[in-house]
ROSE-714650 format. One record per residue (C-alpha): x, y, z. Coordinates in pm, whole numbers, padded with zeros to 5 digits, always signed. Layout:
N
XYZ...
***
This chain:
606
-00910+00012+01933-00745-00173+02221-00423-00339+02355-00418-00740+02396-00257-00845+02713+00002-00950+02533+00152-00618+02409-00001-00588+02062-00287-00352+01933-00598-00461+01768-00926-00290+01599-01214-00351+01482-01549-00122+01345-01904-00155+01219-02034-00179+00887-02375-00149+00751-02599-00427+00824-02605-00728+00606-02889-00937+00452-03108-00959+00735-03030-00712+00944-02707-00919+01016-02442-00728+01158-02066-00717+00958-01793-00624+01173-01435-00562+01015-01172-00727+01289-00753-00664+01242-00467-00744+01509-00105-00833+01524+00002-00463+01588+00324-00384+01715+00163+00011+01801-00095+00154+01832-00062+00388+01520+00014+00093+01314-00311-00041+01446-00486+00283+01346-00305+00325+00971-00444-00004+00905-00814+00068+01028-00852+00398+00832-00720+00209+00502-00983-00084+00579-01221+00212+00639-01159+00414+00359-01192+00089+00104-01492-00070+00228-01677+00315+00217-01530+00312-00154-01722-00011-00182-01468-00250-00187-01532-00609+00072-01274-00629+00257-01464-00911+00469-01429-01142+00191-01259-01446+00221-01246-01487-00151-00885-01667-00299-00725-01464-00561-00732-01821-00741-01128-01866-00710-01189-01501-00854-00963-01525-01157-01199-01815-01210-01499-01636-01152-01352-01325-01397-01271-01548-01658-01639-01731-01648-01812-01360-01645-01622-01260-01952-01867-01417-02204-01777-01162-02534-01379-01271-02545-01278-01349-02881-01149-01753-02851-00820-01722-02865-00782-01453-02632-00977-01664-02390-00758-01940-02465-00486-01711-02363-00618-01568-02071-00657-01925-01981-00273-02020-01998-00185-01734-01812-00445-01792-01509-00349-02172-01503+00043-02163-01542+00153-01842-01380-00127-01658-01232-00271-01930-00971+00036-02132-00878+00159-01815-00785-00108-01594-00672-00401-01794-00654-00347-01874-00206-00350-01529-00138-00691-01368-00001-00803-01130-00318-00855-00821-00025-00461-00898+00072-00305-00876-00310-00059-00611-00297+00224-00470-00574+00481-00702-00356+00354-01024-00447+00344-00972-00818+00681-00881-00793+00769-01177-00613+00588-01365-00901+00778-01200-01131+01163-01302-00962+01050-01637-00918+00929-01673-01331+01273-01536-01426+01419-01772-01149+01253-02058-01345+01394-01866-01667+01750-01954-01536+01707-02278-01446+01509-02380-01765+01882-02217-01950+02052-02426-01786+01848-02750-01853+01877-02647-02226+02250-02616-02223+02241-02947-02063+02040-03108-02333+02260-02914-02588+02558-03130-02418+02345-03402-02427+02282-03403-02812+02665-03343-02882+02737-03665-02700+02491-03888-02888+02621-03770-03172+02941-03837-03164+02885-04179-02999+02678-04245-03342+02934-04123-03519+03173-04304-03343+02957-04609-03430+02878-04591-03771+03296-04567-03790+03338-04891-03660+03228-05067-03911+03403-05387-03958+03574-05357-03580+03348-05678-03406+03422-05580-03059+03466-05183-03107+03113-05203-03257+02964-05390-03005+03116-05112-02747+03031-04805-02911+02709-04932-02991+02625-04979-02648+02781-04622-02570+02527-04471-02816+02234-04651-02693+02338-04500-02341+02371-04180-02497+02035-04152-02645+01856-04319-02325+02039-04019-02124+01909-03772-02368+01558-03879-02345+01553-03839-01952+01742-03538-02009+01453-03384-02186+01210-03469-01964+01048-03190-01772+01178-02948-02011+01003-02617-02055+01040-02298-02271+01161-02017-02143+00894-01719-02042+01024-01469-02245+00965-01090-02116+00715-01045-02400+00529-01308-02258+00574-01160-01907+00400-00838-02066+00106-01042-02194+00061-01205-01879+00063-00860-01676-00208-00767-01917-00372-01036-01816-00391-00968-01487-00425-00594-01541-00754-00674-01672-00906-00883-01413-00844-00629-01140-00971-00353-01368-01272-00585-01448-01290-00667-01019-01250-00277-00950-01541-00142-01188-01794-00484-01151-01785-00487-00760-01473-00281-00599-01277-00591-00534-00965-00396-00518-00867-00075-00373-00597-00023-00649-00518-00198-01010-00188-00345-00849-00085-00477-01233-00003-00135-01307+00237-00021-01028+00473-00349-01189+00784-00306-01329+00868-00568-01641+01167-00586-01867+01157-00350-02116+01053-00544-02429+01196-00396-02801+00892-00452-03029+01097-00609-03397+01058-00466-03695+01070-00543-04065+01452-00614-04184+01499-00661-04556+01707-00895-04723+02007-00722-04833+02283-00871-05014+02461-00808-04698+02251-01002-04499+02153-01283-04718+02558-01335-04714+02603-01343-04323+02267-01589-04393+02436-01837-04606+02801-01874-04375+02600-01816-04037+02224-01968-04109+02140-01680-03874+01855-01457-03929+01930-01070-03859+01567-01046-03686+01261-01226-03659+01074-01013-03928+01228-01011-04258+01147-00908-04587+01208-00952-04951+01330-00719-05213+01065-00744-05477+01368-00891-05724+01371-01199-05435+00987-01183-05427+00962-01219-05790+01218-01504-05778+00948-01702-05526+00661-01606-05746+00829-01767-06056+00970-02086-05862+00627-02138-05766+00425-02048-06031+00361-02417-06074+00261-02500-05755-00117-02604-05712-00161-02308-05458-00017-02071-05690-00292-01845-05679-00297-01840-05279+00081-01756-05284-00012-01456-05498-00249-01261-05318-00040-01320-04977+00197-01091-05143-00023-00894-05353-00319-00821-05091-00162-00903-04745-00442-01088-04596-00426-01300-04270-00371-01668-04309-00699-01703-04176-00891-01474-04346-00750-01680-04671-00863-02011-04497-01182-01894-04462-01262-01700-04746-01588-01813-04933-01641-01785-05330-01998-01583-05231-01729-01284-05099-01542-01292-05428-01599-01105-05741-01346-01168-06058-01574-00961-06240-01611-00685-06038-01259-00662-05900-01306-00723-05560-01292-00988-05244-01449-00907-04915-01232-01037-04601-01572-01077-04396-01437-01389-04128-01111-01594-04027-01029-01902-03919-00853-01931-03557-00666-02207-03430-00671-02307-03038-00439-02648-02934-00484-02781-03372-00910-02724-03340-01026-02460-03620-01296-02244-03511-01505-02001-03719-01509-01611-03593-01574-01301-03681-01301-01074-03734-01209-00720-03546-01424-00425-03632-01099-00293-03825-01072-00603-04012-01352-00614-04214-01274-00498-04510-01296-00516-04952-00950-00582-05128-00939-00438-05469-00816-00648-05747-00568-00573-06000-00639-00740-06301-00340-00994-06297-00478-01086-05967-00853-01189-06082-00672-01362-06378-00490-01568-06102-00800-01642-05933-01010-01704-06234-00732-01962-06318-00770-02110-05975-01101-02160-05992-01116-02353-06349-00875-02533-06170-01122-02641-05847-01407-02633-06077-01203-02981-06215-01103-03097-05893-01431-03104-05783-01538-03325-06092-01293-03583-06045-01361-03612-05662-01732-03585-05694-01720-03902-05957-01609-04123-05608-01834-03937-05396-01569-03794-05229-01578-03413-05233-01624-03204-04901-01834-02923-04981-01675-02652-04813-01755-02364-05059-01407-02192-04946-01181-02040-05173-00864-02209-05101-00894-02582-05042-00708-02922-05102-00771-03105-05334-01063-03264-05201-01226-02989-05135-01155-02992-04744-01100-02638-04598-00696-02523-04563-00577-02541-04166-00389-02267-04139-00066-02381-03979-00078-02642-04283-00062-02326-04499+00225-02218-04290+00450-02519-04299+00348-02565-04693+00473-02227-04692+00801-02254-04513+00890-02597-04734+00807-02420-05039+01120-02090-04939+01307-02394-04849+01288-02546-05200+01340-02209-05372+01702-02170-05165+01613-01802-05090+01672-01612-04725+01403-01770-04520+01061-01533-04425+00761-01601-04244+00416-01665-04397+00324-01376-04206+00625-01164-04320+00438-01178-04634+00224-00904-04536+00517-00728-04441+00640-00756-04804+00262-00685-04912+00264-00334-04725+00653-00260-04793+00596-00292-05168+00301-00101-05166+00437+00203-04998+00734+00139-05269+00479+00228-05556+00407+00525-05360+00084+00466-05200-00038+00671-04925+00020+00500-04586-00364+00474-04508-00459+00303-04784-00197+00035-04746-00370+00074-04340-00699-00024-04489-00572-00255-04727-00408-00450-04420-00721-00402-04105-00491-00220-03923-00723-00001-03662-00520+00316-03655-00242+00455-03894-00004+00479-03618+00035+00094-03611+00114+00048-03986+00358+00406-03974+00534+00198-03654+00598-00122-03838+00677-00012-04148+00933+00246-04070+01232+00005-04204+01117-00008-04554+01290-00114-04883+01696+00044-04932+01531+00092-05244+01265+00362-05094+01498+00475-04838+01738+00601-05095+01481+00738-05296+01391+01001-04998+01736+01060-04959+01847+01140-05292+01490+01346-05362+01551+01582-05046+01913+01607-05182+01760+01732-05485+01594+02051-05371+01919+02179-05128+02131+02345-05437+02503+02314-05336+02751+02527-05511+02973+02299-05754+03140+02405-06011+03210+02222-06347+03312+02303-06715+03074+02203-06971+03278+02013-07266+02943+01915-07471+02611+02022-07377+02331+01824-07279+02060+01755-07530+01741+01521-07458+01576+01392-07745+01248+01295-07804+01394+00909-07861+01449+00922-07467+01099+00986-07399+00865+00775-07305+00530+00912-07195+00723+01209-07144+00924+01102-06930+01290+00988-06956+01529+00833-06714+01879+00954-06780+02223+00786-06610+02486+01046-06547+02786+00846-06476+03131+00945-06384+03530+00833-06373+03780+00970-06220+04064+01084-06510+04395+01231-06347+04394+01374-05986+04094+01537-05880+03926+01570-06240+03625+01372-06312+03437+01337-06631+03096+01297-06619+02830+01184-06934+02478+01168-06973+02333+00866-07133+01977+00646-07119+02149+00275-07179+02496+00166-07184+02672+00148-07489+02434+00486-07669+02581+00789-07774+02669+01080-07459+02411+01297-07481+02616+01565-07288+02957+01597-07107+03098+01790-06801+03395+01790-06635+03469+01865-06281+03749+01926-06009+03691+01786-05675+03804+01497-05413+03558+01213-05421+03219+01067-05572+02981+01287-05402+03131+01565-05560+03079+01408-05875+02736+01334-05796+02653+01700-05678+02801+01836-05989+02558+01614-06216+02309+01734-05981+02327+02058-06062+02395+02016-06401+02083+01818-06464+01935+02038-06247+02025+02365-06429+01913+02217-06798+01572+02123-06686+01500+02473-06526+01636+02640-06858+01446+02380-07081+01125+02393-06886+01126+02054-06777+01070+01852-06426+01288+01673-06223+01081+01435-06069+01356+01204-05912+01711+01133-05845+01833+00815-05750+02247+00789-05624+02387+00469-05697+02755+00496-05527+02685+00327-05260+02634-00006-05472+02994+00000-05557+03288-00205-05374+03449+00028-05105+03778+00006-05354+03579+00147-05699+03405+00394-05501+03758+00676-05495+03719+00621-05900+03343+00600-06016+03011+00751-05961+02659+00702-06071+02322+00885-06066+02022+00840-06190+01742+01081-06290+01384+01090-06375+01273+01406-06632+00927+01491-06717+00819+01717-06993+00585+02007-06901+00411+02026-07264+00313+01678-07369+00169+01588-07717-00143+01648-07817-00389+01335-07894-00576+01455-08178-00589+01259-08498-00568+00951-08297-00790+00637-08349-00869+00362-08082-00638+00116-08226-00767-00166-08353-00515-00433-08264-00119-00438-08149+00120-00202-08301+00388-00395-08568+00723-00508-08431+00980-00350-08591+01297-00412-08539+01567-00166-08424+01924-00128-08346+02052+00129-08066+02287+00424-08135+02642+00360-08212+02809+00297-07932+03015+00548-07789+03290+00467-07435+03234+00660-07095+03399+00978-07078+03808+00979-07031+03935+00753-06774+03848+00417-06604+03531+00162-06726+03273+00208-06526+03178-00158-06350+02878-00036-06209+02717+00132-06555+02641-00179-06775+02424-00340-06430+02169-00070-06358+01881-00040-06590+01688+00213-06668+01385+00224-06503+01073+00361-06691+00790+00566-06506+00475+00559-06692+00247+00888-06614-00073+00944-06765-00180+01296-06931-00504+01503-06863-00785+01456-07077
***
């Protein structure tokens, strides 16, 4: 270590010997002091023992290159990403530097000038925006005209000026790099220097890691409540991008397309929660009507409109059981090729694909065709919009509805951990939601009291499978009293009656609670769920009416002895309900005659 004449420090130190005996000799100056000087030679030191070259002249540019080539088991599209990144952020902005010079400070400085770019591509939008509203008012202004020689000769001409300055105005224009994207391409570079670090020590540090992006809020399922599909219709806004259907609107799309020649596709989207291109690639050989069962054993990717063949994940390969409706579907489906494939054969037209899901010429599905067949066809059926993808959203949201555990609907969907489909699925169906409320309301006993004016009696007639779903519905009479009755439909004779004193139509709800509560305990029965409906009614009913519903189960169910397999369906007969009876004293309930029973079938021990 010595000082130049000119005031500033400089250093240098031997290495080991090159390829023939050639000596390498590490050379720094520019220092202001001498312990500068010396804080930069033991950090040169200290990295080139670790292994690292810091006598490489290597461009940061040149080795993203070099990582990208080396990486020969990347799955295409996340090549095809990787690419995007290195080309449009990663080398304008990184790739002049020397690789042993790449410090925490210049990603940063990538990082301003992206968001620097973000602001000006704003503004270019809002300018286009402007843009857009003046064309269209010149055309309006136009059409208007009609009949006006010379004002339609002027505004014509201010239209045509309009539109030319729109066109230039959209030239150049670029989307926004969003801070998710700003993640993805930090991951990108996070795994090139880990990849330069462990192949040859090209870095002393994995600089990726020290950076500090914008926090990014991962979205979750939303479903479409009436709430929302309201704001929907007088906004056209969408709460968030992930949105699901209540099984009453995904039963509305099933039966507005249960025409459609992709029917059957349509149906296991919801019903098994594949990937669009594990359905585009699906082959008959992986199928089994018979056996109940489709394997999802490859996809189909998409990179710039080209479809390429791949294996899926690890995770993702997987066997989908079939319910019975669903291999009916299929079966249907395939009749339904099985023609298709006559007609085109007879003009020597049919593309042998042996896929599943195909048009009608028997050329394989492109997956963003599926997707924009997809979107047209929610479009058509005027309900809130969703995603093909959202479908497995709806898939996994209904399944956890019917009470399945959370790792089979895991397994059903290739997730690779449990903690990914728990994350995404925490905003499930109002309908489930409720249902946990109202069942850990049922097992805190709160201290109501109520007067019993007819005592409750179940019988057998309100079984069904031994079970029976029971409404206990109450109105507000004079004051604070309320007047509660148990019945299974509207319009059947009470089966019991309390009244109670309280303010509001909780109270009214914790006194059926316990009152339902108290007769199954004394008749040996189980409560197996309790479902409070108060919320469903207008914020000015709610001071006046109440309704719950429960779900009984009898412990000792009937014996099946004496019992043939039957030989065919059972004869109609016909029946009229009870007489009809009116709610207990008071108001008409609004809410009672719109919620139906629901019936839970459970089977008994053999």
């Amino acid at each position: 270590m010595k000082q130049k004449g000119h005031g500033t420090w400089a250093f240098y130190f031997e290495l080991e010997r090159g390829e023939g005996g050639k000596r390498e000799r590490v050379r720094r100056g520019g220092f202001a002091t001498k312990d500068e000087a010396k804080k930069k030679a033991n950090e040169l030191y200290d990295a080139a023992s670790g292994g690292t070259d810091v006598l490489s002249d290597e461009l940061c540019g040149d080795f993203f290159r070099r990582f990208l080539t080396a990486k020969k088991s990347l799955a295409r599209t996340t090549r095809h990403g990787y690419e995007e990144h290195i080309n449009n952020y990663l080398d304008p902005h990184l790739g002049h530097i020397k690789r042993r010079d790449l410090r925490v400070r210049h990603l940063d400085r990538m990082y301003d000038a992206i968001e620097k770019e973000n602001a000006e591509r704003v503004l270019h939008r809002l300018r286009i925006d402007e843009l857009t509203t003046a064309r269209d008012e010149a055309h309006t202004a136009w059409v208007r005209a009609a009949g006006k020689t010379e004002e339609r000769r002027r505004t014509r001409r201010a239209w045509i000026e309009a539109n030319q300055a729109l066109r230039d105005g959209r030239r150049g224009l670029r989307k926004v790099t969003s801070a998710a994207t700003m993640h993805r391409i930090n991951d990108t570079l996070s795994s090139a220097l880990s990849w330069g670090i462990k192949r040859e020590s090209a870095f002393v540090k994995n600089w990726a890691q020290l950076v500090e992006l914008p926090a990014v809020a991962r979205a979750k399922p939303l479903v479409w409540t009436p709430e929302r599909v309201e704001h929907w219709k007088r906004t056209g806004e969408k709460p968030s991008p992930v949105m699901v259907w209540t099984p009453e609107q995904t039963g509305e799309f099933l039966d507005f397309v249960k025409d459609d020649r992709l029917y059957a596709l349509w149906h296991d989207f919801i019903f098994l929660g594949p990937r669009r291109g594990e359905m585009c690639a699906l082959p008959w050989p992986e199928v089994s009507l018979d056996a109940l069962w489709l394997r999802i054993s490859a996809q189909i990717v998409e990179v710039a409109y080209r479809l390429y063949g791949e294996a899926p994940k690890a995770d993702s390969v997987r066997t989908l059981w079939l319910s019975l409706e669903t291999a009916e579907v299929n079966r249907l489906w395939r009749e339904q090729q099985q023609k298709e494939r006559e007609e085109w054969s007879g003009v020597e037209a049919w593309v042998e694909s042996d896929r599943v899901f195909t048009h009608e010429n028997g050329e394989p599905l492109h997956p963003d065709w599926v997707s924009r067949r997809f979107k047209r066809l929610v479009e058509l059926s005027g309900l809130p919009p969703v995603r093909l993808h959202d479908l497995r959203h709806i898939s996994a949201t209904l399944s956890l509805l019917a009470k399945n555990d959370i790792k089979v609907v895991q397994e059903r969907l290739g997730h690779s951990s449990r903690q990914i489909t728990s994350d995404t699925y925490t905003s499930v169906l109002p309908e489930m939601m409720r249902a946990e409320a109202e069942s850990t309301l049922s097992v805190v006993p709160r201290d109501v009291s109520y007067e019993t004016h007819r005592p409750l009696s179940l019988p057998d007639s309100a079984f069904q499978a031994d079970v029976a779903v029971i409404f206990a519905h109450g109105a507000r009479s004079t004051g604070n009293t309320w007047a509660i009755g148990a019945q299974t439909q509207p319009g059947t004779d009470l089966l019991g009656e309390i009244r109670t004193t309280g303010r509001g139509q909780e109270h009214a709800a914790n006194a059926a609670l316990k009152w339902i509560r108290e007769h199954c305990a004394s008749s040996g029965m189980e409560l197996l769920r309790v479902e409070n409906f108060n919320d469903r009614y207008p914020e000015d009913q709610r001071p006046y009416f109440s309704l719950v519903r429960f779900t009984i189960a009898r412990s000792e169910a009937p014996g099946i002895d004496g019992w043939e397999l039957p030989q065919g369906l059972p004869r109609h007969r016909e029946g009229h309900p009870p007489g009809s009876q009116r709610p207990p004293e008071g108001r008409v309930n609004p809410l009672w005659t719109r919620i139906r029973p629901r019936v839970h079938c459970v089977s008994t021990g053999s």
